[in-house]
N, C-alpha and C positions, 0 to 999 in steps of 0.2 A: 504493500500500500504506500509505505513511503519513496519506493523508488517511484511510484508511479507518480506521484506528486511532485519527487524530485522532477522527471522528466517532463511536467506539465509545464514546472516554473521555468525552467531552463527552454522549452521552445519559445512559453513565451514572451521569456525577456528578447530571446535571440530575433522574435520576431518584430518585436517593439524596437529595437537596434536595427534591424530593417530598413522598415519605417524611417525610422530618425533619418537614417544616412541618409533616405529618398527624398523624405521633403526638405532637409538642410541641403543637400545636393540640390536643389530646385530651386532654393530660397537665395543660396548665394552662386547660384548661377550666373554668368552673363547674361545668357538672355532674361532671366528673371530680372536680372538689376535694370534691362537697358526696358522690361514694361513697367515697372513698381514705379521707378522716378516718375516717367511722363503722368503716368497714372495719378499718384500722390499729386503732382501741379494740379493735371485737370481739376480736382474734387476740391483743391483749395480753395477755390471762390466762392464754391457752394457751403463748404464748412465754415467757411469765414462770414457767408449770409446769416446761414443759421445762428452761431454763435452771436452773430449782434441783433439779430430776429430775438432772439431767447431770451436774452440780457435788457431788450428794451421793449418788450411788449407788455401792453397796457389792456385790460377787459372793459374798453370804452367805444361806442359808436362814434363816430368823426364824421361831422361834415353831411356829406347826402346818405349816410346810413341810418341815420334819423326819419330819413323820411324812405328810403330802397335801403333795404327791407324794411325799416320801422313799423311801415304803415300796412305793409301786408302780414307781417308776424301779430301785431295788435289784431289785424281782419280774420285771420288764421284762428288766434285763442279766442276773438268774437264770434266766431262762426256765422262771418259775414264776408267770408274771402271768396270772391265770385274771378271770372274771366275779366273782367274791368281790370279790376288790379293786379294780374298777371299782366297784362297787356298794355297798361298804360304808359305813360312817358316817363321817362327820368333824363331831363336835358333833350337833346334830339331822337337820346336813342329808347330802344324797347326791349329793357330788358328782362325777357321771359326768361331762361334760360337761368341766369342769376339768382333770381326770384325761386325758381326753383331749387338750385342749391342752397342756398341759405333757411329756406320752407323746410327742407330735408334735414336739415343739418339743426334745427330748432326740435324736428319732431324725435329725429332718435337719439340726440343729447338732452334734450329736457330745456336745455338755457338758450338765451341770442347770446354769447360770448362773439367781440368781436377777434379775439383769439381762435376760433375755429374757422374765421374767412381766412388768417393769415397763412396759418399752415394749409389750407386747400390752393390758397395761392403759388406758398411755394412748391406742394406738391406739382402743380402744373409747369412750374418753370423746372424743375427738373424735368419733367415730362419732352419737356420741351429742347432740353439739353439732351436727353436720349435720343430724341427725333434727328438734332442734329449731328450724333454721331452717326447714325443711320446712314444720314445723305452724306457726309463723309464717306463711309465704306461705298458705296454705291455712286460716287463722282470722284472720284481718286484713286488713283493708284499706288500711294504709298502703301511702305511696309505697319506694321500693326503699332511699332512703337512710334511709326512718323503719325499716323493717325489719330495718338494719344496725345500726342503735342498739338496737334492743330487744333485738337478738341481742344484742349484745355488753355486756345489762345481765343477761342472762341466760349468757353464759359467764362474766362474774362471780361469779356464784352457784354455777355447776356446776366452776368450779377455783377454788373458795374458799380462802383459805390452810389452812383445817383438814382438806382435802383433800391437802395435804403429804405427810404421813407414809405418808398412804396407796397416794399414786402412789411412794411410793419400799420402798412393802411390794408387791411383786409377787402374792401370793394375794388380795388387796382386788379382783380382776377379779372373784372371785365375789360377792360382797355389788354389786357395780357391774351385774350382766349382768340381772337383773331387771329392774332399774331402765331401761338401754338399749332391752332387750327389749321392756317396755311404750310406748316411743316409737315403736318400728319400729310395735308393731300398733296404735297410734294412729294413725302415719302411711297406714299400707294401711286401715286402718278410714273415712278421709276421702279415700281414694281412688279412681278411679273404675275398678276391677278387681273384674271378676265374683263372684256372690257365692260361691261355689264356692271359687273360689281364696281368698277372704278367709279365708275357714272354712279353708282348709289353709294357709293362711299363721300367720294366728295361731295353731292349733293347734300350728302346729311349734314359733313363739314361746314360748307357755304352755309346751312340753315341754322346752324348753330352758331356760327359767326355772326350773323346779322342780326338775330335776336339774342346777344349779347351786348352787341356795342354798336353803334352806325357805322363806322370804320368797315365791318364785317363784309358789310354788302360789295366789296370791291371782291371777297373772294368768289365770287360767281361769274367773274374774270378772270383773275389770276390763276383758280385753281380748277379752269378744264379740265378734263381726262385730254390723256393722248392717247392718240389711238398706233398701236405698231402693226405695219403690214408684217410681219414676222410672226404674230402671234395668231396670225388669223386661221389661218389651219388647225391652231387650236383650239380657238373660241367657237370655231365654225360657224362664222355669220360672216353671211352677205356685209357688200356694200351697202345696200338699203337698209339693215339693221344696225350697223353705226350709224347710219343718218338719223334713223328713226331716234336711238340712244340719243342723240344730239339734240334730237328735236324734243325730246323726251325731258334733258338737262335743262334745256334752255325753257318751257313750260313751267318746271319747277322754280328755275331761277326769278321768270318775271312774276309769277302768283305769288312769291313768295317778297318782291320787292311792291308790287301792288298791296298784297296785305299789311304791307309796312305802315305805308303812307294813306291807307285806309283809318278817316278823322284824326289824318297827322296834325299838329299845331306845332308851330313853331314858338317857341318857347319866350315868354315876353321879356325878360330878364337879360334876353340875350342879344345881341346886335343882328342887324341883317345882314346876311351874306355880301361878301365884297365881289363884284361880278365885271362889273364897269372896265373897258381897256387902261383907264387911269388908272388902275389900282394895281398894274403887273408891276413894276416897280418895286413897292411896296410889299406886294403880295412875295415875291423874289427874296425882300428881302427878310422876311418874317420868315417865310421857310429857311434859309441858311442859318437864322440865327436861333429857329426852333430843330434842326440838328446838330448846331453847333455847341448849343447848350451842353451836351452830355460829357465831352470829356474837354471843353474850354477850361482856360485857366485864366486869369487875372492879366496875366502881361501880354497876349494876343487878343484874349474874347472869343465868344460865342459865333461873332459874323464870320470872322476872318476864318475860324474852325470848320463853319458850315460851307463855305466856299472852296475850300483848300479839297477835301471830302467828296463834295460833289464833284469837282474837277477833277479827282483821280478817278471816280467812281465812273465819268465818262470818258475818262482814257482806259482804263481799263475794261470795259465795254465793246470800246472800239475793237481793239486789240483782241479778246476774247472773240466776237463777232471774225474776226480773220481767221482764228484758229479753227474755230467751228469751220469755214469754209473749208479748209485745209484738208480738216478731219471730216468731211462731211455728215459732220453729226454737230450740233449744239447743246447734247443731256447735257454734259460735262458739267456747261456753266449754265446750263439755263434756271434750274430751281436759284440759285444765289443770285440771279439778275432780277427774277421774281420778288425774291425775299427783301430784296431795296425797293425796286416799284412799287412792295404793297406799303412801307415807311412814306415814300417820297411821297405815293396819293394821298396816304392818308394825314401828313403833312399839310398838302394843297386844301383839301378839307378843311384842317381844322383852320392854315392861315385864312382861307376868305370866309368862316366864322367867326374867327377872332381876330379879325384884324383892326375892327373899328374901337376895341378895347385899346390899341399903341400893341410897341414891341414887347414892351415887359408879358402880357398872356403867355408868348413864346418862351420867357423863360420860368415857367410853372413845373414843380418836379414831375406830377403826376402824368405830366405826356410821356416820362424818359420808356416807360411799357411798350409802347409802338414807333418811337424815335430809334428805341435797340437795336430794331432789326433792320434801319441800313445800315448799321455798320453789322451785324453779322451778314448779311449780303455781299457789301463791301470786302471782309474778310475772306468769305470764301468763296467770290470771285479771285481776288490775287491769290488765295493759297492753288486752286487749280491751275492758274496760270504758271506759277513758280512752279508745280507738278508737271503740266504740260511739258513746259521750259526742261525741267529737271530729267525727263527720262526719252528726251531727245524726239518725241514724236510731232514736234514744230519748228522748224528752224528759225532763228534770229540774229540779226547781224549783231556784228559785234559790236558796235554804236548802239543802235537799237534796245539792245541784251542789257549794256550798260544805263542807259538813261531808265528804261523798263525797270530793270532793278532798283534804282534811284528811287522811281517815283512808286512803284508799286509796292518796295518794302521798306528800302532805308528811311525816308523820311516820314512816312506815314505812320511805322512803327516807334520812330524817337518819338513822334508827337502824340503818337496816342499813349505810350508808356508815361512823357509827365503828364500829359493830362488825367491817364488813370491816377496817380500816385498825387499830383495836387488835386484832386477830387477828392481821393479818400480824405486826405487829410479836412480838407471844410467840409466833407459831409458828416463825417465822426462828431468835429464842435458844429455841426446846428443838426446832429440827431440829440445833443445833449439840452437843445433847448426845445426841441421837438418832444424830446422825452416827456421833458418838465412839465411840460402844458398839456400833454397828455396825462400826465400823474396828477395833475391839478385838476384838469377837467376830471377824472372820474373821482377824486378824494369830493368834487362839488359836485355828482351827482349822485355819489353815495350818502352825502348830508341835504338832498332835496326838503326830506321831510322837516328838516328845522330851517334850513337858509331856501326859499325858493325860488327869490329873489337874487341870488348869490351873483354879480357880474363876471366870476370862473366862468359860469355857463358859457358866456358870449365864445369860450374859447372852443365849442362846438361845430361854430359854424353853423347854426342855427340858432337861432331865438330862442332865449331862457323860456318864454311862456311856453312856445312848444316844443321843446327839450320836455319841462315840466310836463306838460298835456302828456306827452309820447311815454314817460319813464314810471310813472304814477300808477299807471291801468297796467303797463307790463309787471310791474314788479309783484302786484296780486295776485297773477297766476306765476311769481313766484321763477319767470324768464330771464329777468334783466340780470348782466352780471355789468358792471358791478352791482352786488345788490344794496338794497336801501338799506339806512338805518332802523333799527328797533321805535316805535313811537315814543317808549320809555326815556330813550336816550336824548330824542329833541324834546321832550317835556322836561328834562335833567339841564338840558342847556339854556333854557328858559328860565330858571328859579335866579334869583337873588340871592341869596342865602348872608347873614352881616355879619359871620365870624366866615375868614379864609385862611386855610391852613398855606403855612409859605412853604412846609416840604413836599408842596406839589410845585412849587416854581412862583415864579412873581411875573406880572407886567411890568417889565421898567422902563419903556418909555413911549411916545408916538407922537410922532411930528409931521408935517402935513412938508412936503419938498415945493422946490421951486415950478414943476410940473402939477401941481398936483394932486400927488400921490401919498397917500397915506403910509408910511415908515411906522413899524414896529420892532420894538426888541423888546429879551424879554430871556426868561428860563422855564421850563416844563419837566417835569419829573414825574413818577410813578415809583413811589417809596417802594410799596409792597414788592416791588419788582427791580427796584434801583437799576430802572434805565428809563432813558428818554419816554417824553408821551409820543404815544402815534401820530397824535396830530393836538392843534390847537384850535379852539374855538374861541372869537373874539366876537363880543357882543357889546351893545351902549344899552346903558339902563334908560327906558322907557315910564311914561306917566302910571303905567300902573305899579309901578312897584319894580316889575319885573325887569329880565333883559331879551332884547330883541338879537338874537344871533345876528354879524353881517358877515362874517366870514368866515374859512376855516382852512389849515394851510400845516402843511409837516413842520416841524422844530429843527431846522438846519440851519446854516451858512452856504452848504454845498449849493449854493443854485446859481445858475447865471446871472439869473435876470437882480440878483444882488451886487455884482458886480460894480464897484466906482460910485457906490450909494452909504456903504457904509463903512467904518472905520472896523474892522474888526478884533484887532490889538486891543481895545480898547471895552471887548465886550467878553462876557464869562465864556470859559470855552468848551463848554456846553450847550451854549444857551442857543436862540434862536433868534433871527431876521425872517423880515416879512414885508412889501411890499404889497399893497391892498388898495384897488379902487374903492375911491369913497362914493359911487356912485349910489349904495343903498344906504347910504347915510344922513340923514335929516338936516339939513342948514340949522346953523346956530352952535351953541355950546351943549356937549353933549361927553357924556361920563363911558368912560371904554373899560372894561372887565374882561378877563378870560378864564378858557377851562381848558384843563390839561385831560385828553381823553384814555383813553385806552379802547381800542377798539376790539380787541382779544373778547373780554368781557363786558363790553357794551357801557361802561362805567364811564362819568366824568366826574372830576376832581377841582372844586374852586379855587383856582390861585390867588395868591397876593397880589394888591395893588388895583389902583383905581386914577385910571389918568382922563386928565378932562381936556377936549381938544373943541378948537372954532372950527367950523366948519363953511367954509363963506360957499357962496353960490356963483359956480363958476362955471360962464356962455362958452361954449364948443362948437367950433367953426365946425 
């Protein structure tokens, strides 16, 4: 019995030693080192998303999420969500689709967390990274480790740092899904899948793009089926059944651009299209500066970027266009010329929508989602080209060879390398103020029930009334994250109370600035727990007795927007700065109190100190 034991553990170590040798032999292989590196690049950009996705996401609706989804997740838990409000406008566009995922995403999590739009966001843009690896292996001919690299010069481009803001705005999946969308039916378009299904594939694509975003509707362009005389012995259809297909696509295309614009309204809020021949100029220049924007930096700009870009994007076209001749085929480069066209139009788009706003519209982060993708167009036009070039199957003179290299990789690559790297860098400091005001907006619509009035809200992007309206009825069925306060606790912050204990912290001071702006400092504490309070609540005692909360704000120094306002040497270092519109503050002289809370257990703590401040009434231009 024991030798047989013996002989069990001795095969199996011998066999475990095996092993070892096989995948350590694999691991420090050459070829394994020469796919790990490229590899480990590619995924960095997308690790380096997530990780600052992770780090700075907030459980707050922003902006039109208030009203897409707001208003359909409220009609949803009223069981009054009908076909209207799938269907209705958000800005130009109609976004069913959306509505849909977010509807989905409310019913089998239970909550609206605006942190479940972000991860389905980035899930897509990954998606969308895989697609473009795809159409790499299928337009190039590099080796597997060249293919790793090029990926991974092109996931650089598509999680760009100006892409930031956007992966941490959860509604950005729409302005993104076009753009994904057009990958997909590129990839099934250089696919070898009958031509039938191409037609229903990308038709479903195109439908789904266009009731995403308005942008969308160009892929019932961009993303025909092609049709291969080569395949047709397989498919076994006539030439009259590809027409018929055709006729077939294009049926679907226009009903479905008709059902668009069926009691379309253009949106009052918005300027009217720029259309006029005056307006090309203009129009010209909004678009270069609404591409330029993405990896501009300070000592060139946005124009100059947009221009330089364009100009290589149609040299390189040109050029690209001759090889195809060459080659008597255009696959190579045609999805990556596509992939700028669908940017470039939908550019044209939005300039002669926004152009009666000025240039500044053009520089709005929230375009950088469909701006992306001329430069990964751009990109993998020149990476084909250098491919083509590189395995001799197009000749080039040797002037030619030289300037082509010049303009297609040397400079276009220095320029986009500081532009990525000065982008990261200002987009890191204004995600830090970006954070802020996201951390503020929802610390202000987790305290609804006591501050309703609060002017945080305004930092919604919508109207504190209906912020209020919208957050109120969700929170009953118990949806909304953040969620509200306990009643108890805005009844706690309301009391007066004429003994206050100072080992919960003291107000020590508040001065109204040259601006003005209401200045606070002060200390907060949580004995029982000897750390900081969560947060503070600042209130003026009222004629009845009581006090009226007007604000409520975390206990730091860490915040920007503190910054060159106050002396902090100067202040306990512990304690707290605050900066506060007095806009819910009553003219005249008026007594300020606060409460140190703890948000853990729902509890607040009356601090020390009662400071009395004028309040004069100040006209705003």
């Amino acid at each position: 019995m024991r030798n047989a034991e013996r002989v069990v553990r001795v095969g199996v170590r011998s066999l475990a030693i095996r092993y070892w040798q096989l995948i350590s032999g694999f691991i420090f292989s050459p070829t394994a080192k020469s796919l790990v590196v490229p590899l480990l690049v590619a995924l960095f950009p997308i690790a380096l998303t997530l990780l600052i996705v992770r780090r700075n996401w907030t459980s707050v609706p922003f902006r039109d999420e208030w009203w897409t989804p707001g208003k359909q997740i409220a009609s949803l838990l009223h069981r009054t969500l009908g076909w209207r409000d799938l269907f209705s406008q958000g800005n130009e566009s109609r976004k069913l689709f959306p509505k849909l995922y977010y509807l989905g995403l409310v019913a089998v999590t239970g909550r609206w967390d605006a942190k479940d739009a972000m991860v389905l966001m980035f899930a897509l843009a990954c998606l969308g990274s895989v697609l473009l690896f795809v159409l790499l292996c299928r337009t190039t001919t590099f080796s597997l480790p060249g293919r790793l690299w090029t990926w991974a010069f092109l996931n650089f481009v598509l999680f760009c740092p100006a892409q930031y803001k956007n992966f941490l705005w959860g509604i950005q999946l729409e302005p993104l899904t076009p753009g994904v969308a057009l990958l997909a039916a590129l990839t099934i378009n250089l696919s070898q899948l009958r031509f039938g299904l191409k037609i229903l594939a990308n038709a479903a694509l195109a439908f789904l793009a266009t009731y995403s975003y308005a942008h969308g509707m160009l892929l019932w362009a961009l993303a025909i089926p092609i049709y291969h005389n080569s395949t047709a012995s397989r498919d076994k259809n006539s030439i009259w059944n590809v027409r018929a297909w055709y006729a077939f696509y294009a049926f679907v295309a226009a009903l479905s651009v008709v059902w668009y614009f069926h009691h379309y309204r253009h949106p009052k809020y918005t300027p009217p299209f720029a259309t006029s021949l005056s307006d090309a100029l203009p129009l010209a220049h909004f678009l270069s500066v609404w591409l330029g924007n993405l990896f501009a930096f300070p000592a060139l700009g946005p124009f100059f970027f947009g221009c330089f870009f364009l100009t290589v994007f149609a040299a390189l076209a040109v050029v690209a266009i001759r090889v195809a001749r060459c080659r008597g085929s255009l696959v190579r480069f045609y999805p990556w010329i596509v992939i700028a066209a669908y940017a470039l139009l939908s550019g044209a788009v939005t300039a002669s929508g926004r152009l009666r706003w000025g240039t500044s519209a053009a520089l709005v982060f929230h375009y950088a989602p469909v701006s992306v993708f001329f430069y990964i167009g751009l990109a993998g036009l020149a990476l084909n080209l250098f491919n083509a070039w590189g395995t001799g199957s197009y000749q080039i003179k040797p002037r030619l060879a030289f300037a082509s290299g010049l303009i297609a990789i040397g400079l276009p690559l220095g320029l986009f390398a500081a532009g990525w790297l000065d982008s990261f860098t200002r987009q890191l400091a204004d995600l830090r103020v970006f954070c802020e005001e996201h951390k503020d907006l929802a610390l202000a619509v987790e305290w609804i029930p006591a501050i309703p009035n609060n002017p945080t809200l305004w930092l919604a992007g919508y109207s504190p009334e209906n912020v209020v309206k919208r957050a109120i009825p969700l929170s009953k069925y118990g949806v909304l994250r953040p969620r509200l306060i306990p009643e108890s606790l805005a009844c706690a912050v309301r009391d007066n109370p004429p003994v206050r204990d100072r080992s919960a912290g003291i107000l020590g001071s508040a001065r109204f600035s040259n601006d003005h702006l209401l200045l606070l400092t002060g200390f907060a504490w949580l004995p029982y727990r000897n750390a900081r309070a969560d947060c503070v609540v600042v209130g003026y005692e009222n004629s009845n007795g009581g006090l009226t909360p007007l604000t409520v704000f975390p206990p730091t120094y860490k915040r920007q927007s503190l910054k060159g306002r106050f002396d902090f040497k100067c202040l306990p270092p512990n304690g707290f700065a605050a900066v506060v519109d007095p806009a819910n503050i009553p003219t005249g002289t008026v007594t300020l109190r606060a409460w140190a809370v703890d948000m853990r257990t729902a509890h607040a703590l009356p601090m020390a100190g009662a400071i009395t401040v004028y309040n004069e009434l100040v006209q705003k231009n």
